[in-house]
C-alpha angles and dihedrals in degrees: 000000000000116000119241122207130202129179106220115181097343099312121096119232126208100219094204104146125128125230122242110267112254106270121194089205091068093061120090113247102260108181123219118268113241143129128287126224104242086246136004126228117018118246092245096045088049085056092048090055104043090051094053090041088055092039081058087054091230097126108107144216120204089176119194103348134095097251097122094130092055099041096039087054096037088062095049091048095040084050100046092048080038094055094039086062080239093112116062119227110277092022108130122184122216117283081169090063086047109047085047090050094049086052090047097043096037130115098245114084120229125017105247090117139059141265119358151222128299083221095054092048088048090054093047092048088043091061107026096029106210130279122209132276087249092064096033105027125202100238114145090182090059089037105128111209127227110269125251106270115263087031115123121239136177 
């Protein structure tokens, strides 16, 4: 790179730095621009796909807690592998691992509150991945909840 000289109140300055190479990662997403289908998808092939999702028993329940982050992520994960062919029919993944890691990850400090953020569960899922129910059950009667602060755990 050539170097460039200027002369600034009397001293002159050698102007030598690079420039940052060009990152992909520090540009905003901008999606392509292209047309939509009216409506997808159909309303038969919508049909089609939640009975065979059901028929997989990977629809949830997450019944009277607050566990919407975990649950909410658990399906779109369970449906993308689903629809991949890469999750076997009855194989839930854990909405449980999820929904702790959205409390611990989240923006609000402490857990002495319910439920939790979609950004902290992405986060959590972004850096641990998920297991399966079978490794980290959804029990809320078996839920342990954080500890009062200034009590010792093990």
């Amino acid at each position: 790179m050539p170097r460039r000289r200027v002369v600034i109140g009397g001293r002159e300055l050698t102007l030598d730095a690079r420039p940052d190479r060009l990152d992909f990662r520090d540009l905003p997403y901008r999606p392509p621009a292209r047309a939509l289908p009216p409506r997808h998808p159909s309303d038969v092939a919508f049909a089609d796909h939640v009975r065979d999702y059901a028929a997989a028993n990977l629809v949830r329940d997450q019944g009277e807690e607050g566990a919407c982050t975990g649950f909410g992520l658990a399906a779109v994960v369970q449906y993308l592998f689903w629809e991949r062919g890469q999750l076997s029919a009855g194989t839930l993944l854990s909405a449980r691992m999820l929904y702790h890691l959205a409390r611990f990850y989240d923006e609000w400090p402490g857990e002495k509150y319910d439920g939790s953020s979609c950004r902290g569960a992405l986060k959590g899922w972004h850096k641990h991945g998920v297991c399966t129910e079978t490794l980290w059950p959804y029990d809320p009667e078996r839920f342990v909840p954080p500890s009062p602060a200034g009590t010792p755990t093990r």
